[in-house]
Legacy VTK file of the C-alpha trace (Angstrom):
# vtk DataFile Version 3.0
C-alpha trace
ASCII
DATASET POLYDATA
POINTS 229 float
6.880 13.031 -25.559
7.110 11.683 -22.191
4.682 13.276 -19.226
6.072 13.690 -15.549
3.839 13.182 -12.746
4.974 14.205 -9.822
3.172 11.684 -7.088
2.605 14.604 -4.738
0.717 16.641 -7.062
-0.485 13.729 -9.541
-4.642 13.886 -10.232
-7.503 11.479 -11.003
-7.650 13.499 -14.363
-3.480 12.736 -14.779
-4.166 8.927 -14.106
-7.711 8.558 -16.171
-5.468 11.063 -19.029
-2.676 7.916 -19.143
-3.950 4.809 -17.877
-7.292 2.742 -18.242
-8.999 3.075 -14.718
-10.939 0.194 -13.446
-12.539 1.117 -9.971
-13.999 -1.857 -7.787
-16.793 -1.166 -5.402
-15.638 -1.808 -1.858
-16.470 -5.370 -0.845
-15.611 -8.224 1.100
-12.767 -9.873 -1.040
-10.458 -13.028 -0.376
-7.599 -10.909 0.173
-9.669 -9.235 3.490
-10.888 -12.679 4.538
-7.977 -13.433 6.986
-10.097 -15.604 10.229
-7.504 -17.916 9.607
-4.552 -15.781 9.522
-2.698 -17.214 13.420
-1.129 -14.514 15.103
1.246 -15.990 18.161
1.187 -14.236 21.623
4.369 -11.943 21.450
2.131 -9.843 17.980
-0.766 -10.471 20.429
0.547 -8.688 23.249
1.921 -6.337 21.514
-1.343 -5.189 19.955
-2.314 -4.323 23.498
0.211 -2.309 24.199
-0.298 -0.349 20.653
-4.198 -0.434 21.376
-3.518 0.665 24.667
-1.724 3.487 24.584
-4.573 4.725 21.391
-7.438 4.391 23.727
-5.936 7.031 25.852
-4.870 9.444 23.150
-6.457 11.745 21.030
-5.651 10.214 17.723
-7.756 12.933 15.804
-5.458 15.694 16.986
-1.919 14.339 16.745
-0.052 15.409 13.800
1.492 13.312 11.232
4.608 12.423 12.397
3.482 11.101 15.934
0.787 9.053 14.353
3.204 7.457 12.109
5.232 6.707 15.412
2.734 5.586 17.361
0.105 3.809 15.463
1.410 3.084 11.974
4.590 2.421 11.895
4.624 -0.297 15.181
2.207 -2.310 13.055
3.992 -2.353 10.080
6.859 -3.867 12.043
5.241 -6.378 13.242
5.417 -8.641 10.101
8.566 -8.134 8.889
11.286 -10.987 8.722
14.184 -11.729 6.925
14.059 -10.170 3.864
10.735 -8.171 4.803
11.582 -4.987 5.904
9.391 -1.795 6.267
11.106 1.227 4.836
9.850 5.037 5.548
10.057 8.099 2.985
10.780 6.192 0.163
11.697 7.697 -3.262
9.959 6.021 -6.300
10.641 6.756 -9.958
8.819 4.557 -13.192
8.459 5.155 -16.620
5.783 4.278 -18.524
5.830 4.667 -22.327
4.425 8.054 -22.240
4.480 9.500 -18.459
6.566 9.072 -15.893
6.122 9.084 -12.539
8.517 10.499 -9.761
8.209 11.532 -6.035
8.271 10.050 -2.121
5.778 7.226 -0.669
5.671 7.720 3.084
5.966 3.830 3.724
6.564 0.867 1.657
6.642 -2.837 3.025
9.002 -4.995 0.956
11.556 -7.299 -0.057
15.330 -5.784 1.468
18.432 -7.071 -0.378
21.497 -6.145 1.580
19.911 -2.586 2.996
17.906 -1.417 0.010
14.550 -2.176 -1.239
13.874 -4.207 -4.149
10.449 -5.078 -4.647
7.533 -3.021 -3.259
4.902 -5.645 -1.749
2.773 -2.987 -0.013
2.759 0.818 0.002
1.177 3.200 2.739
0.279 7.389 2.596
-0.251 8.723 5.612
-3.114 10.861 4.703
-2.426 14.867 4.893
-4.874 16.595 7.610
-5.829 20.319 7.946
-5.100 22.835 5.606
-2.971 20.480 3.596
-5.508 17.945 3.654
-6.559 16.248 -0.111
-7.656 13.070 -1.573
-5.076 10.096 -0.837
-6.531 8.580 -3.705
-4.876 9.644 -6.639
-1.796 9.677 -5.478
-1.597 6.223 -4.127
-2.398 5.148 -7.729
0.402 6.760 -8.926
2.340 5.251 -6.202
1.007 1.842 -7.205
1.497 2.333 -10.857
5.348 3.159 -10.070
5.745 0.273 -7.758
4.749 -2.342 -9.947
7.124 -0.582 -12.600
9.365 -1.732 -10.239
8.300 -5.160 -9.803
8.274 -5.663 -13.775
11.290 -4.763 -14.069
12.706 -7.005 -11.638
9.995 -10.156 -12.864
9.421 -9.122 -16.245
5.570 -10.822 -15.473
2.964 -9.114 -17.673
0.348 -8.957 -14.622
1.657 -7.017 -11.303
-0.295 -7.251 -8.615
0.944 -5.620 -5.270
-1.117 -3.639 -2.374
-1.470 -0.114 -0.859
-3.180 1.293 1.692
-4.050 4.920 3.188
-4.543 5.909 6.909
-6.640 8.790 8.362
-5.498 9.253 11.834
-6.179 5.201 13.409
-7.806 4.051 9.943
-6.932 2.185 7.326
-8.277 1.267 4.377
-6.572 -1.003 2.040
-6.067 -1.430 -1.990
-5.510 -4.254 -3.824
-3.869 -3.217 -7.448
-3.516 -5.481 -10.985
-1.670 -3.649 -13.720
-1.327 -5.395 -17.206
0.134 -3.948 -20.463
2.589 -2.647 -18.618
4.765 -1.650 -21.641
1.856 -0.265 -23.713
1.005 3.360 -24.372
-2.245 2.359 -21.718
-1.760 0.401 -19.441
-4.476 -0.820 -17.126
-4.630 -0.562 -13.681
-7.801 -2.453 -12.100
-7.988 -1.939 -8.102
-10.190 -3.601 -5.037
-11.161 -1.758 -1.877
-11.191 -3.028 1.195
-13.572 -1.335 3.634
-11.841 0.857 6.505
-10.630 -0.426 9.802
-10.336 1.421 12.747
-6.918 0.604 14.729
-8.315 1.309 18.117
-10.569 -1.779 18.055
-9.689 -3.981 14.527
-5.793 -3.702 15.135
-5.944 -7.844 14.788
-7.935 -7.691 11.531
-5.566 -4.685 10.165
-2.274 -7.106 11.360
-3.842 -10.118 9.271
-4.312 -8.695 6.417
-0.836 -7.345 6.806
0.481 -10.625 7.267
-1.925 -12.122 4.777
0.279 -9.777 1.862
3.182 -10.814 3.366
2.549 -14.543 3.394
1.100 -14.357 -0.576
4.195 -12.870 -1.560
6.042 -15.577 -0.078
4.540 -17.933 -2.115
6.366 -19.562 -4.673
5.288 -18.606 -7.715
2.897 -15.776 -6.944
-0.020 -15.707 -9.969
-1.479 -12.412 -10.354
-5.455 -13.385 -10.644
-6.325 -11.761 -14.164
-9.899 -10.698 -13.762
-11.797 -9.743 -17.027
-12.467 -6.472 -17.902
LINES 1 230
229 0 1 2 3 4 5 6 7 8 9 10 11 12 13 14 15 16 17 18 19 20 21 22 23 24 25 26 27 28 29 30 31 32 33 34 35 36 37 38 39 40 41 42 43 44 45 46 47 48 49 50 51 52 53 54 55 56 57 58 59 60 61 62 63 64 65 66 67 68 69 70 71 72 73 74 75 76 77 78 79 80 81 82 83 84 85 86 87 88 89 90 91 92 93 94 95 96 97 98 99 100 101 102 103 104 105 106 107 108 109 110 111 112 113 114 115 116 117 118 119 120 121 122 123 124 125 126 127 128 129 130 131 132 133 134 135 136 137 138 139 140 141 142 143 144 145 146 147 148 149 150 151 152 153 154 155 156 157 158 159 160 161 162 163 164 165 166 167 168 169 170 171 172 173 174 175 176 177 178 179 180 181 182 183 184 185 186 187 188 189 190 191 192 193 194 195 196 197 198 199 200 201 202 203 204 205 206 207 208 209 210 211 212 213 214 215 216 217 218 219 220 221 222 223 224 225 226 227 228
């Protein structure tokens, strides 16, 4: 018998129940070392203007939405390209051989084919404040795990690797994901932490690392870097 999870309700305990969890301590990995990442002056400028208008607001009390307009959102566009678009409220469905996962990811940077999304390179929650407020966390892995459904079924590779991230008001903190045995009754997701960056002041390093996924998925062919477990 198959298991729904509904991503907006999903739980460490529903992930750990279906999937073997491999947690990373947050570190310094290749994927956040992006000094060499060139950004040319029209993203430059416009990173003042986005820093800019932060410094004067008070990010910690604007609600959801105008964050996303202001702060998230202009970043995002900022690396997409042909083919590269950023999409917002996105509906995600996977199945796995015994759960399946089903809801909305607030943001997902990816590959566009004639005005719909086809492969998820990067997926963003815009972390819940207030009374609604609870853990990103498990419901980013859910959104990961049904993202790299996706990608499988469009590659058919047995190692998916693709990124998320979650903000809290300017912050960001980014996820690297693997997920192998895809088509087994547990498959394993293994994910990386970046630490968090603050928009106000590391909008550059947050845009690198942005166009650092970007640029990997690019590459022709992409490896997924098996690590053992």
């Amino acid at each position: 018998m198959v298991t729904k999870l509904t991503l907006s309700k999903v739980t460490l305990t529903d992930i750990k129940r279906f999937v073997k969890l491999i947690e990373q301590e947050v570190s310094e990995y290749d994927w956040t070392q992006v000094d060499s990442m060139v950004l040319n002056d029209k993203e430059r400028q416009s990173l003042q203007d986005i820093q800019t208008r932060l410094l004067r607001k008070p990010v910690h009390r604007m609600n959801e939405a105008t964050l996303w307009g202001k702060a998230i959102y202009p970043l995002l566009l900022l690396v997409e390209q042909a083919g590269i678009e950023v999409w917002a409220e996105v509906p995600l469905q996977a199945q796995y051989a015994l759960f399946e996962l089903e809801g909305v990811a607030d943001g997902i940077l990816g590959k566009s084919v004639t005005g719909r999304l086809e492969s998820p390179y990067l997926v963003v929650i815009e972390t819940k404040r207030g009374v609604e407020s609870q853990d990103p966390v498990p419901q980013l892995y859910g959104q990961l795990l049904a993202a790299t459904h996706i990608n499988w079924e469009q590659e058919n590779k047995s190692c998916q690797e693709v990124f998320g991230c979650y903000t809290i008001a300017d912050s960001w903190t980014f996820i690297r994901a693997e997920v192998t045995d895809i088509e087994t009754d547990l498959p394993t997701l293994r994910v990386e932490y970046s630490r968090e960056y603050t928009e106000k002041t590391e909008a550059e390093t947050i845009l690198k690392i942005l166009k650092f996924i970007v640029a990997k998925y690019l590459q022709q062919p992409r490896p997924c870097v098996q690590h053992p477990f």
